[in-house]
N, C-alpha and C positions, 0 to 999 in steps of 0.2 A: 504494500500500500504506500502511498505517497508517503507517510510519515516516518515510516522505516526507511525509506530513501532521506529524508530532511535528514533522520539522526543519522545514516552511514556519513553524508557529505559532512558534516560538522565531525563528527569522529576522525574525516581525512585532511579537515583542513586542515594546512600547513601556516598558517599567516594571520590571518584575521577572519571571526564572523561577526558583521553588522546587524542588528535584528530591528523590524518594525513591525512593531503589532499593536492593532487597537485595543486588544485584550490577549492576555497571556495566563492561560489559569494549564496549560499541560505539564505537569509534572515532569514528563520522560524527557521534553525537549531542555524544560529546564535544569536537568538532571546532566543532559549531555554538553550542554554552556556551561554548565559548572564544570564540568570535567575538561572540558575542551581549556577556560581558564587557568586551571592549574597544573595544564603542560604549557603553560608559556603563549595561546592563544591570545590574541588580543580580541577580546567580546566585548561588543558596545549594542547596548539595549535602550531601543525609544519603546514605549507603550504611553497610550494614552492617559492622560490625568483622570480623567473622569472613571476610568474602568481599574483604578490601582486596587481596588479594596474590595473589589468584586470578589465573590465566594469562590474559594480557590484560587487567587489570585498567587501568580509566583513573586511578584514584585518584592515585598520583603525579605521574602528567602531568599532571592537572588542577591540580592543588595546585600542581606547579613551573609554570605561567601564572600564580599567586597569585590562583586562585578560591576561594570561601569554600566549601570543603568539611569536610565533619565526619566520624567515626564516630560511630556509636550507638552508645550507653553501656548500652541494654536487656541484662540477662547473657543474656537469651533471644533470640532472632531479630529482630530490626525486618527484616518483611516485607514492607513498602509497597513500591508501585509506581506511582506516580504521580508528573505533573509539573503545576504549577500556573503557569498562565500570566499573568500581571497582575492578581494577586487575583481572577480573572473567569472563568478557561478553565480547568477540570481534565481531564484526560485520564488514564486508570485502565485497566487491564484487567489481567489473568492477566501477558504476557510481561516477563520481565528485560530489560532494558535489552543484550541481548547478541546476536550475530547469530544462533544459535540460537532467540531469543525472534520474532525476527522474520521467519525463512528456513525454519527447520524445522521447528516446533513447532505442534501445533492450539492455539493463544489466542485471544482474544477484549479486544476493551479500546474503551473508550468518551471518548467526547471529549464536555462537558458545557458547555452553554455555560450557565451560572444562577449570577450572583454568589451569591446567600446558598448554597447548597450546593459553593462556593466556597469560602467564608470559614469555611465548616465542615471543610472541608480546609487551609486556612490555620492554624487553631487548633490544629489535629493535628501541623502539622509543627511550628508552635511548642513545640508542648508537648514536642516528640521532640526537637527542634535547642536544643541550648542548649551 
């Protein structure tokens, strides 16, 4: 399933993964951010403000591992859903980052392998991460 694909490709990153989610309540992918952190990973996590506290939220678990997570500062939704894998890998589609997104739900999400449409993803989180 796509999700065991998310967690291989962060298990192989070599560099860095960027994550955007409007909500973030899956345990396993926060599980493997965590681990990806503590071989020397660089993890940088935007989720939106309004969904931090959401039931099952990973937001503080991830932050008390001392990973580089933020809220969005947008007053309106940051809706992204994407993770970028070594400046080189994006992976995008419709589902939250939440077991519903990936057990229940009809979604759709794409795994892109093309640096420059990349880096065009790169430039968006920067611009939202700050």
């Amino acid at each position: 399933s796509g999700l065991y694909k998310i967690i291989d490709l962060i298990k192989n990153a070599k560099e860095s993964v960027k994550v955007a989610s409007f909500t973030f309540t899956h345990e396993a992918i926060a599980d493997e951010l965590i681990k990806a952190d503590s071989r020397g990973i660089n993890v940088t996590i935007l989720v939106e403000n309004r969904q931090r506290n959401v039931m099952g939220s990973q937001y503080e678990r991830v932050k008390g591992f001392g990973l580089n997570i933020k809220l969005d500062e947008n007053k309106y939704n940051m809706h992204h859903k994407f993770i970028i894998i070594d400046d080189k890998i994006v992976i995008t589609g419709s589902p939250n980052f939440t077991l519903s997104g990936f057990n229940k739900n009809d979604e759709n999400m794409l795994i892109i392998y093309d640096e420059g449409l990349a880096l065009e993803y790169v430039n968006e989180f920067n611009k939202i991460y700050h």
